[in-house]
Rosetta silent file (secondary structure, phi, psi, omega in degrees, C-alpha in Angstrom):
SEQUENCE: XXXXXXXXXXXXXXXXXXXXXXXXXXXXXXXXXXXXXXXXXXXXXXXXXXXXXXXXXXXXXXXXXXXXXXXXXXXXXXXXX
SCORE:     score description
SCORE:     0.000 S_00000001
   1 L     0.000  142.669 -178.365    0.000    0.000    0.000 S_00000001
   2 E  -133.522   87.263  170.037    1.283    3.372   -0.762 S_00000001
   3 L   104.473   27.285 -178.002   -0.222    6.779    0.194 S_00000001
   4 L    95.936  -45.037 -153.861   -3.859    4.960    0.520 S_00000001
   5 E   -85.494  138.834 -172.342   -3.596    3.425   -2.781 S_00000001
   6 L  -114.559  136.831 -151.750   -3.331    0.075   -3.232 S_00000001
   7 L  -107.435  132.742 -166.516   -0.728   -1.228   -5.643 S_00000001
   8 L   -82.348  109.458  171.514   -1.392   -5.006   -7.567 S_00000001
   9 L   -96.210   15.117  164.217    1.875   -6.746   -7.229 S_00000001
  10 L  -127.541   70.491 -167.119    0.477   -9.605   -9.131 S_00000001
  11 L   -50.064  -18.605  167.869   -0.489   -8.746  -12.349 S_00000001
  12 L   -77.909  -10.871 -158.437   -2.067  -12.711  -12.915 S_00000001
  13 L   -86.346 -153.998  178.556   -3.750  -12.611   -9.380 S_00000001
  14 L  -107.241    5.397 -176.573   -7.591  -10.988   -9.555 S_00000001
  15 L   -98.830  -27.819  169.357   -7.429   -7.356   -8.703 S_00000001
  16 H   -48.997  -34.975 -169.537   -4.566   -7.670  -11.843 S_00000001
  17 H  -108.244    2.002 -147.731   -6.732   -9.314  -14.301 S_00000001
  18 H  -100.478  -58.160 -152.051   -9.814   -6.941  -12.734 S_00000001
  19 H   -74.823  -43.293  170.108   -7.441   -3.859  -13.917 S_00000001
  20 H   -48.035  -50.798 -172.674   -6.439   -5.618  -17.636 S_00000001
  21 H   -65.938  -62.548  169.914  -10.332   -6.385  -18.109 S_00000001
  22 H   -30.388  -66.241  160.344  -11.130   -2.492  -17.063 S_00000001
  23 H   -20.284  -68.268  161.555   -8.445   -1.625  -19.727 S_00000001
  24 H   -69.042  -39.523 -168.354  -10.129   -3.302  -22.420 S_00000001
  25 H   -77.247    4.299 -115.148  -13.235   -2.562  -21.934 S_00000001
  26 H  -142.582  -40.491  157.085  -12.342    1.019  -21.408 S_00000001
  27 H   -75.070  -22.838  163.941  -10.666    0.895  -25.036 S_00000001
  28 H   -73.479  -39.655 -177.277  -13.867   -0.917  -26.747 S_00000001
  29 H   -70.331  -33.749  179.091  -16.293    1.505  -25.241 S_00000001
  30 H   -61.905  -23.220 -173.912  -13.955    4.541  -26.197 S_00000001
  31 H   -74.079  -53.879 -177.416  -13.509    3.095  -29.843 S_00000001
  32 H   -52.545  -48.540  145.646  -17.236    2.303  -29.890 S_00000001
  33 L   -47.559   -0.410  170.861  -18.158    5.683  -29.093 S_00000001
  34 L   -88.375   -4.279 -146.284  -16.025    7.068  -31.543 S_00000001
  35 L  -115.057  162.894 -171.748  -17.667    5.685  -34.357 S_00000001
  36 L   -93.107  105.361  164.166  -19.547    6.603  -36.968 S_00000001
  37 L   -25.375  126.587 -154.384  -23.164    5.849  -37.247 S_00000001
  38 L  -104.455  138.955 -151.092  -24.065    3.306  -39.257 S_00000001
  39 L   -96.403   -0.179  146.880  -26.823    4.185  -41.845 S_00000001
  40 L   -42.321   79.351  176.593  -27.873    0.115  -41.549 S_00000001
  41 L   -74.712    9.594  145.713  -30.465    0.937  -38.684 S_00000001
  42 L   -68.932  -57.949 -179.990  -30.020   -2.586  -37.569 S_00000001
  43 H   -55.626  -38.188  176.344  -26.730   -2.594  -37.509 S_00000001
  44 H   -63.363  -25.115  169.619  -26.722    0.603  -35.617 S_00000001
  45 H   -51.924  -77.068 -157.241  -29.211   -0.662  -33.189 S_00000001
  46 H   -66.348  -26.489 -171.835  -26.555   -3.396  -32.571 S_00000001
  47 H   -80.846  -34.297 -162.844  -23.741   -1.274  -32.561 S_00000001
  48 H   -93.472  -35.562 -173.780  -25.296    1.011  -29.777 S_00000001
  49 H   -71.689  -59.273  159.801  -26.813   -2.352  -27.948 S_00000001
  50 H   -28.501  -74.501 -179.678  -22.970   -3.234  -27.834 S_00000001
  51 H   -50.116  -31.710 -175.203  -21.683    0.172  -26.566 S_00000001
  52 H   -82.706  -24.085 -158.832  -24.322   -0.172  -23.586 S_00000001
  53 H   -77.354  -31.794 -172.099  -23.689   -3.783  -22.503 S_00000001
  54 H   -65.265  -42.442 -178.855  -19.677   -2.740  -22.817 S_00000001
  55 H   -78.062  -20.378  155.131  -20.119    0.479  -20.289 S_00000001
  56 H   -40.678  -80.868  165.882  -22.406   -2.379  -18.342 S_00000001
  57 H   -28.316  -74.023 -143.983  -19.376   -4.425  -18.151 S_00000001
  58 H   -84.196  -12.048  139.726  -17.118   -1.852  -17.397 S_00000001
  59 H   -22.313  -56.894 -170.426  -19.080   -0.596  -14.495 S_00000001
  60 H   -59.658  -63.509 -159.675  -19.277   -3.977  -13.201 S_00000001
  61 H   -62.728  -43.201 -158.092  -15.612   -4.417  -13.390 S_00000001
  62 H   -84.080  -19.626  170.196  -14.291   -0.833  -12.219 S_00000001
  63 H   -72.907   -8.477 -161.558  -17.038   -1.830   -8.850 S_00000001
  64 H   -98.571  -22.992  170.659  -15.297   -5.321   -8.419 S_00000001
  65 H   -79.548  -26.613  169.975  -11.977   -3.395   -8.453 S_00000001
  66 H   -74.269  -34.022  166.329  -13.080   -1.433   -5.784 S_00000001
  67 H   -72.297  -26.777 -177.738  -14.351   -4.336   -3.384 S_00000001
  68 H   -83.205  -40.141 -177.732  -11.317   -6.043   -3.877 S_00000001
  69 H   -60.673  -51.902 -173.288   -8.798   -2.882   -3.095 S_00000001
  70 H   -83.480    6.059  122.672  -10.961   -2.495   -0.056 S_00000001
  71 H   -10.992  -81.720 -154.438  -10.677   -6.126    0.464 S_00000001
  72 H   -68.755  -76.271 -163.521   -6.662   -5.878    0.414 S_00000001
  73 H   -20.093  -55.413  177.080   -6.938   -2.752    2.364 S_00000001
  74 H   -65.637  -26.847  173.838   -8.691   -4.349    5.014 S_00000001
  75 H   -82.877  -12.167  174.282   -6.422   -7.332    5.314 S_00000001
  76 H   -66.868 -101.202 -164.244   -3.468   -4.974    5.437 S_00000001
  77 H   -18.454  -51.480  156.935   -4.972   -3.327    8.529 S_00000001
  78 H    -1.824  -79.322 -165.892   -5.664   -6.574    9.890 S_00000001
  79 L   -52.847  -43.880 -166.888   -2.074   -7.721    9.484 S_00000001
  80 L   -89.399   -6.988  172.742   -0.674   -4.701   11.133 S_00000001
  81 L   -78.812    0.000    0.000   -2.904   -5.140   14.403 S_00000001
């Protein structure tokens, strides 16, 4: 822990692969939003039905990084009592 923050010294463990999955989805929603409407209104229906489930996901994922950092946090405190 440094300063509050708590730093993944296992990039394979689950707050590591928490922070990789945040990453991507964090570059699919940014791509997806970047995009050009598609004048298919199916496809665009699908394309935008994509962009929400990916900002689902990444929601999910940036809250599950937060239970686990407070997780660690708490077993640090633990540890030092």
């Amino acid at each position: 822990m440094n300063g509050g923050k708590v730093e993944s010294t296992d990039e394979n463990g689950q707050l590591g692969q928490t922070i990789k999955e945040i990453d991507r989805l964090q570059g699919l929603v940014d791509g997806q939003k970047d995009a050009k409407a598609d004048p298919d209104p199916q496809k665009e229906k699908t394309r935008v039905a994509t962009l929400e489930e990916n900002k689902r996901l990444l929601e999910l994922e940036k809250g599950k990084r937060q239970r686990l950092e407070s997780d660690i946090r708490d077993a640090d405190a633990e540890s030092k009592s």
